[in-house]
One Martini backbone bead per residue (centre of mass of N, CA, C, O) as a GRO file, in nm:
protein
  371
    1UNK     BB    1   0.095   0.033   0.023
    2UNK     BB    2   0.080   0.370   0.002
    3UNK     BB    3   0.217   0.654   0.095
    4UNK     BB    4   0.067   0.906   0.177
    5UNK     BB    5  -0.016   1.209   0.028
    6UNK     BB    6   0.135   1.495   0.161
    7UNK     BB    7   0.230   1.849   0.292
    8UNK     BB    8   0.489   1.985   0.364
    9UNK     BB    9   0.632   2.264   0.438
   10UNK     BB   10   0.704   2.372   0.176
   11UNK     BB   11   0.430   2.330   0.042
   12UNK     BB   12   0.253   2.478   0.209
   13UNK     BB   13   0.394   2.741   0.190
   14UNK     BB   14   0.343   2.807  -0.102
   15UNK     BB   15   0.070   2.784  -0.098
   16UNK     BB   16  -0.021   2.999   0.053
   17UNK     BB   17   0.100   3.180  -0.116
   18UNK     BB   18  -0.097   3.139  -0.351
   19UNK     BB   19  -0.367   3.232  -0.182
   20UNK     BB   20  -0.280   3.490  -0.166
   21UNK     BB   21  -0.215   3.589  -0.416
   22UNK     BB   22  -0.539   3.535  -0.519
   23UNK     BB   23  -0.693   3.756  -0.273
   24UNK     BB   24  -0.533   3.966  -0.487
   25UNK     BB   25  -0.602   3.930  -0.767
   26UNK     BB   26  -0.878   3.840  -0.718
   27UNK     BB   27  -1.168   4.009  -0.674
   28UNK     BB   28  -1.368   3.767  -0.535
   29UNK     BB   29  -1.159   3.796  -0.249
   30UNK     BB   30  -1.222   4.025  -0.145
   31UNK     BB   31  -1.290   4.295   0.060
   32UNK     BB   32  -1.534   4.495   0.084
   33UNK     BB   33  -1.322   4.747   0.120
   34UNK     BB   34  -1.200   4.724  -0.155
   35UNK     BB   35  -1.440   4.708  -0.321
   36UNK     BB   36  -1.589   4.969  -0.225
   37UNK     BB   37  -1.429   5.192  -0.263
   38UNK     BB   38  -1.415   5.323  -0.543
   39UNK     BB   39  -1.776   5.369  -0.485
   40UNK     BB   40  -1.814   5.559  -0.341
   41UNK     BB   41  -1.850   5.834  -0.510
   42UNK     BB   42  -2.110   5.722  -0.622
   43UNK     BB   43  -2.282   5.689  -0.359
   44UNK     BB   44  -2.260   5.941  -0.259
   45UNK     BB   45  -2.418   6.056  -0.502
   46UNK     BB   46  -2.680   5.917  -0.468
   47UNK     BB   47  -2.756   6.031  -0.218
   48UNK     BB   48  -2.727   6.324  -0.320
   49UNK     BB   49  -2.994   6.274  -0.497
   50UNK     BB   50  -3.167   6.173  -0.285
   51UNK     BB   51  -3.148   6.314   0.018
   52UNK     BB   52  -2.943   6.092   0.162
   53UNK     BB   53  -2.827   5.801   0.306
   54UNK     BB   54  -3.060   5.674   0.386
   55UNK     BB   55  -3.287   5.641   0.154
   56UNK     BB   56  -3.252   5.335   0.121
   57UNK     BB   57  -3.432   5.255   0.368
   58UNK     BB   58  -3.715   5.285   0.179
   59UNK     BB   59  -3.666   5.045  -0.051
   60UNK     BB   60  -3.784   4.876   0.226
   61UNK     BB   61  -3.986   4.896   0.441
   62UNK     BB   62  -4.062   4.633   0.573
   63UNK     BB   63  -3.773   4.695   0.678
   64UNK     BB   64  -3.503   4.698   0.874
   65UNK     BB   65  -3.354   4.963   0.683
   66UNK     BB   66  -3.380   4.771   0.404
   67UNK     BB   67  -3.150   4.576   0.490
   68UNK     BB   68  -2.880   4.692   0.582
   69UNK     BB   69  -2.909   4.642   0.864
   70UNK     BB   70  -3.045   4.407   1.144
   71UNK     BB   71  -3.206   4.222   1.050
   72UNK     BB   72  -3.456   3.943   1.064
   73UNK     BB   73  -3.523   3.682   0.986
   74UNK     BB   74  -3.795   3.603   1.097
   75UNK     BB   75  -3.976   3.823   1.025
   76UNK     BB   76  -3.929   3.831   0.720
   77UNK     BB   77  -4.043   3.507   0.720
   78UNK     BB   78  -4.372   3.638   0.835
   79UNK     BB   79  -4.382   3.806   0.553
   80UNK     BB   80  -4.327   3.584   0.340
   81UNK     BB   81  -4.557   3.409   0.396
   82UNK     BB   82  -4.834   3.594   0.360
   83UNK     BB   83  -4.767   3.573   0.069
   84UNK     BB   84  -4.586   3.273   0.037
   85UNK     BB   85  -4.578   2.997   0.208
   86UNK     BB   86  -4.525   2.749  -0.002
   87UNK     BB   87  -4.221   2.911  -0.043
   88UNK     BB   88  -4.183   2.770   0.263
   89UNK     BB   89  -4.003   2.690   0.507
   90UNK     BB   90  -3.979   2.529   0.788
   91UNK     BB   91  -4.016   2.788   1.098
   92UNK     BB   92  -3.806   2.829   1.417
   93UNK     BB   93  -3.773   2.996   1.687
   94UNK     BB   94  -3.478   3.037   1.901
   95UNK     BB   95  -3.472   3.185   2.185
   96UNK     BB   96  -3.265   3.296   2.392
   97UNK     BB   97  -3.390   3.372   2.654
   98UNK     BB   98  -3.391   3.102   2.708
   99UNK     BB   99  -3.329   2.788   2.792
  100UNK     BB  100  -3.142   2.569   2.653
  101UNK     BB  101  -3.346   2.332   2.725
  102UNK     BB  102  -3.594   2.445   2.629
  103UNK     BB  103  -3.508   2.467   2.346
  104UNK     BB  104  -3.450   2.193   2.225
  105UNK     BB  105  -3.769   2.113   2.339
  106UNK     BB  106  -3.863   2.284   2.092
  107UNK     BB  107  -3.745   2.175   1.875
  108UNK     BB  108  -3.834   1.896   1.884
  109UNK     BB  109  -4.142   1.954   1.895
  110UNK     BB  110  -4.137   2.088   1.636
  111UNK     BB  111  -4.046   1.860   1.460
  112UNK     BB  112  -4.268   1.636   1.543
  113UNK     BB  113  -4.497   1.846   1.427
  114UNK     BB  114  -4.328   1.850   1.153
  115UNK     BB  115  -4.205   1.598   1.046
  116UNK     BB  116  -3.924   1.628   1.098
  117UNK     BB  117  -3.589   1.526   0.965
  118UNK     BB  118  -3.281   1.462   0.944
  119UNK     BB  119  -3.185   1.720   0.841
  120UNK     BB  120  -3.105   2.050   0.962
  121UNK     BB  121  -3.117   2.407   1.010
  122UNK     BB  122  -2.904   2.655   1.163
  123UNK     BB  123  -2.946   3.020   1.221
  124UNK     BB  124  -2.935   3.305   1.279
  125UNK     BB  125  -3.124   3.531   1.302
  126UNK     BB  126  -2.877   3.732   1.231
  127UNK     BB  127  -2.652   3.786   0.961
  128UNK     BB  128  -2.312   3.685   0.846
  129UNK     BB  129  -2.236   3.545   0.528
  130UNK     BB  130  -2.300   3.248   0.673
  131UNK     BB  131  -2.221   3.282   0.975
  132UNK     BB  132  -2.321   2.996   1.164
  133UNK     BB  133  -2.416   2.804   0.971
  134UNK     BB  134  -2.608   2.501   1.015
  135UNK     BB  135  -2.592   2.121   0.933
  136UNK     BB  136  -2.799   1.904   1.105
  137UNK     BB  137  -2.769   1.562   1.119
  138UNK     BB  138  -2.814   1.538   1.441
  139UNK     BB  139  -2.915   1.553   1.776
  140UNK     BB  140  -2.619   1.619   1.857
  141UNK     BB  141  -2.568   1.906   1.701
  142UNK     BB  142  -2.782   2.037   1.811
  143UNK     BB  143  -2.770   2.049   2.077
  144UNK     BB  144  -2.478   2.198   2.092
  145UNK     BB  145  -2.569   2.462   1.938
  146UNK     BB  146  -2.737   2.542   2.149
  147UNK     BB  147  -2.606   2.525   2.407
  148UNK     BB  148  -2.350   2.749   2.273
  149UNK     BB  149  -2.595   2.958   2.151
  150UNK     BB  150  -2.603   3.336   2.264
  151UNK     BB  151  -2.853   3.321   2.001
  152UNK     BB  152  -3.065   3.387   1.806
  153UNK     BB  153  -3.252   3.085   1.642
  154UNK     BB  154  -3.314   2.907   1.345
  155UNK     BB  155  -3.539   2.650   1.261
  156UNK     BB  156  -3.479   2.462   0.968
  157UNK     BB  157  -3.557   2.326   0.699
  158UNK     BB  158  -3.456   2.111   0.460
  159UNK     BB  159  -3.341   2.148   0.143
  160UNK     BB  160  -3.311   2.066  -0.113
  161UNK     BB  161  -3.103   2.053  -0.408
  162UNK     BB  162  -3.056   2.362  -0.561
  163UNK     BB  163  -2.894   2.678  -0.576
  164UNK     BB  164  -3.017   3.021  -0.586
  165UNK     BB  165  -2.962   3.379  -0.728
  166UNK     BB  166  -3.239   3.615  -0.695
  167UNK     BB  167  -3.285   3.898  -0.884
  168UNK     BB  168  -3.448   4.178  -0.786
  169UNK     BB  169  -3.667   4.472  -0.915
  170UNK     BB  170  -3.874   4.738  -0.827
  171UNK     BB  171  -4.053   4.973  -0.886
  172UNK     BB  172  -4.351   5.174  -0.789
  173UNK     BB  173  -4.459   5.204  -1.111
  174UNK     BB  174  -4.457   4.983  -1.149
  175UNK     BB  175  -4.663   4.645  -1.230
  176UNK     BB  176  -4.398   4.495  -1.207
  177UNK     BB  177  -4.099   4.277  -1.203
  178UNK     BB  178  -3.763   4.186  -1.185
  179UNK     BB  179  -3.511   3.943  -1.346
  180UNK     BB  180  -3.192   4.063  -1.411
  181UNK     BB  181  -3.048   3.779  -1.233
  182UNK     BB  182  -2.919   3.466  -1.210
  183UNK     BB  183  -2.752   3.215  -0.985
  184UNK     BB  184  -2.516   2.959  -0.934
  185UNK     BB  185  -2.463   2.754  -0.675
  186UNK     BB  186  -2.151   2.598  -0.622
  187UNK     BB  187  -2.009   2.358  -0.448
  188UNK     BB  188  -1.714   2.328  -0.324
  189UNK     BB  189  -1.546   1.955  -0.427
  190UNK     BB  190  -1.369   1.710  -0.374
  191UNK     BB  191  -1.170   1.432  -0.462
  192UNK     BB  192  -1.035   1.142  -0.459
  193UNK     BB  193  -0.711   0.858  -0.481
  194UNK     BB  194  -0.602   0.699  -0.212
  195UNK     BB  195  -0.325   0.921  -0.151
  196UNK     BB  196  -0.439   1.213  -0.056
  197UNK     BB  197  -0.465   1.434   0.123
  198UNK     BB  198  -0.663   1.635   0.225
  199UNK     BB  199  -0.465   1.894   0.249
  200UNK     BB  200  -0.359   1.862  -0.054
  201UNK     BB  201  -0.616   1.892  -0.197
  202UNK     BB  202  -0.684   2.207  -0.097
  203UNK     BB  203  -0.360   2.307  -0.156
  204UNK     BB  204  -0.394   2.255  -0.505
  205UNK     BB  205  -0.643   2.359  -0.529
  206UNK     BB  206  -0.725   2.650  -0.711
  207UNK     BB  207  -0.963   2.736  -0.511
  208UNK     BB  208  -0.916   2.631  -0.216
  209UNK     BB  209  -0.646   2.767  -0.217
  210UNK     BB  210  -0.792   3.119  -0.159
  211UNK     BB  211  -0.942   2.941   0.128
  212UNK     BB  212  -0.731   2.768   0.315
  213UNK     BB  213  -0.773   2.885   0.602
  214UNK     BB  214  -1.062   2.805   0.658
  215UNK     BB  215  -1.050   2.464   0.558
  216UNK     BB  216  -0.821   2.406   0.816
  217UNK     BB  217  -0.995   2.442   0.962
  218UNK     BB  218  -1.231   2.308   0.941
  219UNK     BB  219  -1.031   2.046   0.876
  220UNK     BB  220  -0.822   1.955   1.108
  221UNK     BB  221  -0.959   1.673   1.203
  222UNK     BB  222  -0.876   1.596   0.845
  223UNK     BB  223  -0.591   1.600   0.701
  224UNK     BB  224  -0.505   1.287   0.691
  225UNK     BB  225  -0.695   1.223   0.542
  226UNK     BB  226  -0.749   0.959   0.275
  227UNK     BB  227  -0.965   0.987  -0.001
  228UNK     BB  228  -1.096   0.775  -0.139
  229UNK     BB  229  -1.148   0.682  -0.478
  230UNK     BB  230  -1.385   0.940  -0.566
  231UNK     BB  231  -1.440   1.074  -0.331
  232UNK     BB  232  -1.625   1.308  -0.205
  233UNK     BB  233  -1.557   1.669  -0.076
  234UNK     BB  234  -1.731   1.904   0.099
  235UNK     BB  235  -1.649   2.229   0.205
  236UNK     BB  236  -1.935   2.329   0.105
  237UNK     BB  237  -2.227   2.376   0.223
  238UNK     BB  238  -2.303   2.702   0.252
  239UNK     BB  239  -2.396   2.897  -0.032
  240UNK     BB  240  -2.121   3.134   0.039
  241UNK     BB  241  -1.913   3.282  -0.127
  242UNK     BB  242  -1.735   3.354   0.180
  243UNK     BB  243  -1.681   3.048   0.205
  244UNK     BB  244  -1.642   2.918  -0.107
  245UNK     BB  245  -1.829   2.923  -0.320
  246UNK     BB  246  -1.961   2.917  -0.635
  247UNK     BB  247  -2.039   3.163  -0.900
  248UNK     BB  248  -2.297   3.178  -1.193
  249UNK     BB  249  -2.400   3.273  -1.447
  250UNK     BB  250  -2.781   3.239  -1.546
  251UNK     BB  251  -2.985   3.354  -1.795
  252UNK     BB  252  -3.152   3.119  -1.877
  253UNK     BB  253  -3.315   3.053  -1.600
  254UNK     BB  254  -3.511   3.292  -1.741
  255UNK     BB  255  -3.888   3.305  -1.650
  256UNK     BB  256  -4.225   3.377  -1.646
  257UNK     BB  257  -4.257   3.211  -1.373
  258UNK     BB  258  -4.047   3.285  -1.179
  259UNK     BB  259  -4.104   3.545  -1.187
  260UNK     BB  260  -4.401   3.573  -1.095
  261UNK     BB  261  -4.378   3.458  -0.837
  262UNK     BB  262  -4.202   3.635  -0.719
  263UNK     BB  263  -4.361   3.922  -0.760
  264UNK     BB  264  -4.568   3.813  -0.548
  265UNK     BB  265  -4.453   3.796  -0.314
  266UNK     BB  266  -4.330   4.088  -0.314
  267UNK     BB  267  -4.600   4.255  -0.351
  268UNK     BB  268  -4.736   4.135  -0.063
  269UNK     BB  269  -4.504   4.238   0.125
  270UNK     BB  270  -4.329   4.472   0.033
  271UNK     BB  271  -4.079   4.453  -0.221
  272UNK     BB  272  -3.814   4.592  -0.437
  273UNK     BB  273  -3.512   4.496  -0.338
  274UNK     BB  274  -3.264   4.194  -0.414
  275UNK     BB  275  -3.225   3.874  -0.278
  276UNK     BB  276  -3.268   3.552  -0.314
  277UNK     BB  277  -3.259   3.245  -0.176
  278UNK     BB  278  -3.310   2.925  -0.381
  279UNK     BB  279  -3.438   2.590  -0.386
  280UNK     BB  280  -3.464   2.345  -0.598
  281UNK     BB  281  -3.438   2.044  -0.760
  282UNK     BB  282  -3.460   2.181  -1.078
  283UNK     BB  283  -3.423   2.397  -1.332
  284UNK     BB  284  -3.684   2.350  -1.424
  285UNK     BB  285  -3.860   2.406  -1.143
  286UNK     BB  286  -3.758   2.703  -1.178
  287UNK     BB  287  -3.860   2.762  -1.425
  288UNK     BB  288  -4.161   2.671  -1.277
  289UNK     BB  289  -4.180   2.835  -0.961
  290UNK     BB  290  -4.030   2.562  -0.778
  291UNK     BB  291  -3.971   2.665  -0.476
  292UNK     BB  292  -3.746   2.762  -0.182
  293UNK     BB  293  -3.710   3.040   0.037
  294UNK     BB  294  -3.438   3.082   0.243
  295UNK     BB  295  -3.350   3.395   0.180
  296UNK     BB  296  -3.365   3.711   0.214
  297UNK     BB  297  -3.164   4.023   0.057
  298UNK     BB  298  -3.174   4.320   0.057
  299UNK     BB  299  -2.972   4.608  -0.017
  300UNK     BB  300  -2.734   4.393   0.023
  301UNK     BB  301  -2.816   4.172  -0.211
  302UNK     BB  302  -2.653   4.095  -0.409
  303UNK     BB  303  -2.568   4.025  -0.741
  304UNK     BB  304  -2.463   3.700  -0.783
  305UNK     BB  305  -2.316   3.723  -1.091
  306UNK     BB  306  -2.081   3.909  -1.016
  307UNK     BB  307  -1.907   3.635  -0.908
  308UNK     BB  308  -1.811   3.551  -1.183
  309UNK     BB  309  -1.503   3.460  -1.258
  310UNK     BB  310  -1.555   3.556  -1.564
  311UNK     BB  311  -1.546   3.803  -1.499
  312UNK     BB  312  -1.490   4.139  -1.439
  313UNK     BB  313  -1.417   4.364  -1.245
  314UNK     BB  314  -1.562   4.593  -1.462
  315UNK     BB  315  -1.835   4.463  -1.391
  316UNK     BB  316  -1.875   4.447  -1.095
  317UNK     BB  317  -1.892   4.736  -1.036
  318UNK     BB  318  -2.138   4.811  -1.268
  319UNK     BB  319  -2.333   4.661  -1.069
  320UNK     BB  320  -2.318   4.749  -0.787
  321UNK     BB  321  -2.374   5.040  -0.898
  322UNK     BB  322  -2.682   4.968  -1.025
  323UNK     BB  323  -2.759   4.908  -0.737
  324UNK     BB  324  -2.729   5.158  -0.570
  325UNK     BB  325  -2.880   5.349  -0.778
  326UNK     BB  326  -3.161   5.194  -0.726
  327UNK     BB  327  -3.204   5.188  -0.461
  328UNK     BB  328  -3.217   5.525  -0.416
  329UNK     BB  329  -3.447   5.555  -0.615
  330UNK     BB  330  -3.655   5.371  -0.478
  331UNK     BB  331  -3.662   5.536  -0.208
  332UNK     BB  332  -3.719   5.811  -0.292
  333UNK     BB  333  -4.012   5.671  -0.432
  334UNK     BB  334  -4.050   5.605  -0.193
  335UNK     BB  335  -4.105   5.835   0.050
  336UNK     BB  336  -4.315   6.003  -0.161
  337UNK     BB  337  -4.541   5.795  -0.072
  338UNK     BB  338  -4.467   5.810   0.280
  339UNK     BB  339  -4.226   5.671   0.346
  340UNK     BB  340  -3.984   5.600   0.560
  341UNK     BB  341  -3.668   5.701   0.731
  342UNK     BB  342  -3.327   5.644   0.865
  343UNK     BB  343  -3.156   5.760   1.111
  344UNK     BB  344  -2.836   5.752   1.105
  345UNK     BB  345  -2.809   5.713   1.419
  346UNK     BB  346  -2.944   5.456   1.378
  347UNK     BB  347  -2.760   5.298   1.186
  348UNK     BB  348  -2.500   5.317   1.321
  349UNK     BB  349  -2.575   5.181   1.544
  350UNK     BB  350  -2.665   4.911   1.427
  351UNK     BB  351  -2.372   4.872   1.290
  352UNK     BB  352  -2.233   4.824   1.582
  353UNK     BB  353  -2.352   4.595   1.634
  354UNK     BB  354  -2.344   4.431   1.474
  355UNK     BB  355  -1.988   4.405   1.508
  356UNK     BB  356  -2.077   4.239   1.792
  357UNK     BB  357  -2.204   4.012   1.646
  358UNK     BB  358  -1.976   3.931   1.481
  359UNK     BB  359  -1.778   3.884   1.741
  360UNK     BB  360  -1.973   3.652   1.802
  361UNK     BB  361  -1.960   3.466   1.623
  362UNK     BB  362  -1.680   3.395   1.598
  363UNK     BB  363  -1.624   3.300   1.885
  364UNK     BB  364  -1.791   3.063   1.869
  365UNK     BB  365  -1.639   2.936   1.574
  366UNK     BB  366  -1.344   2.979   1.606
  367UNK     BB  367  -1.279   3.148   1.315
  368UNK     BB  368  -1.341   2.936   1.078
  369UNK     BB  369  -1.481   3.135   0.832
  370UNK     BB  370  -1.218   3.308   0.861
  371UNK     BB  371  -0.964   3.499   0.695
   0.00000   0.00000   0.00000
């Protein structure tokens, strides 16, 4: 039997150097800040043409700050219920404010009464680019996650199928909106041949040493597992590009039955601008308007389909620029209607929160899920 082929410390050194190497040509692993540097100058001016920067607050009026920081995943999954349940999986808050043996004792009854049985999903009320979402695969993973969570969780209905990402846009005096792009979201996961350690695997592999740092931490009680010939290894269960999914522009799979759909839902709740994050069983399902909502994602929402290696980075920007442009206009036009705006030291204060809330979530992770 051959001796695992694994990664001497040369070997590493150098792969890690190529993974930093990517995350500086790459612009789709740049950091928010360095990618949105940029566009400061455009964003101000649009909040200066809306006449004021929180204006884009009032782009989705029924979320809180327009989607822009702190909203609740819970609120507005009760929300898109009431517009269409049907296209919602089965949800239920576990509040932080209970004990968590209490909070378990709910989990499991909650599923006991909705007949779900594992895997489930847990994820924060509050989400933060897809950090600490669990894919709870038996009751002990449940447990643990609960017992050492003092955060508000959601337990979700696990929904099989393909994910994507679906960019929707109304204006206020449309009578209908649009779905101007959808991303298919592909988890990258690795081969095995039965020589290569999985440690190997990650650092050889062209993507995912570009997030090298994420998955030795990720997997670091599996680095020298050798998987079997064919054996594949999903490195990233939940499809959140800063995770490490691959997202694709998928312009084809744009639909008059999915446009219908979203649009339906999106105008009984009273959204605007965003991205739906929707999984469905096959692309023809999906462009038959079956689809499951894993959750919306409002005026922070990108287009994910800029984030398609094969973009260049001056296509990312002019897509990013063109969604900034129009929350704005959004925003300008719900408010002239009525709609209300967050007062700036509002959103600054919430955005200080979320900053406290994301380093309680890392410090939960053990910091695995960041570069």
């Amino acid at each position: 039997m051959s001796a695992p082929r694994g990664s001497g410390p040369l070997h590493r050194l150098r792969r890690l150097a190529r993974g930093r190497l990517h995350r500086t040509i790459y612009w789709e692993f740049w950091s928010p800040l360095r990618f949105y540097l940029p566009l400061a100058p455009w964003i101000a001016w649009q909040a200066a043409r809306a006449g004021g920067a929180t204006v884009l607050t009032a782009a989705n009026p029924v979320i809180l700050h327009g989607g822009l920081t702190g909203e609740s995943k819970w609120a507005l999954d009760q929300r898109l219920r009431a517009g269409g349940a049907e296209l919602l999986p089965r949800t239920t808050l576990l509040p932080v404010r209970e004990p968590a043996e209490d909070r378990l004792r709910q989990a499991r009854a909650f599923m006991a009464r909705e007949g779900l049985t594992f895997p489930v999903v847990l994820k924060p009320d509050v989400g933060l680019r897809g950090l600490g979402v669990l894919v709870a695969r038996d009751d002990d993973a449940l447990a643990r996650r609960v017992r050492e969570t003092a955060l508000d969780l959601l337990l979700q209905e696990y929904v099989g199928g393909r994910e994507y990402g679906v960019y929707y846009v109304r204006r206020p005096e449309w009578p209908n909106g649009q779905v101007p792009s959808i991303c298919a979201k592909v988890p990258l996961t690795l081969t095995g041949d039965g020589v290569t350690t999985l440690e190997r695997l990650i650092l050889d592999d062209h993507r995912a040493v570009s997030m090298a740092p994420v998955f030795l931490r990720r997997f670091r009680a599996r680095l020298q597992d050798v998987p079997a010939p064919g054996e594949r290894v999903t490195l990233v269960e939940i499809h959140a590009h800063s995770l490490g999914a691959l997202f694709l522009d998928r312009p084809d799979l744009r639909a008059p039955a999915l446009t219908r759909a979203i649009d339906h839902v999106s105008q009984a709740t009273g959204l605007y601008i965003g991205r739906y994050d929707v999984r469905a069983r096959s692309e023809l399902a999906l462009k038959s308007g079956e689809f499951k909502i894993i959750e919306f994602n409002g005026v922070t929402g990108e287009p994910g389909d800029m984030y398609d290696p094969r973009r260049s980075l001056w296509s990312g920007w002019r897509r990013m620029a063109a969604h900034w442009r129009d929350a704005y206009e959004i925003g300008a036009a719900n408010r002239e209607r009525g709609a209300s705006i967050s007062g700036l030291r509002d959103v600054a204060s919430q955005l200080r929160r979320d900053r406290e809330h994301g380093a309680r979530l890392r410090r939960e992770m053990g910091d695995a899920e960041s570069l």
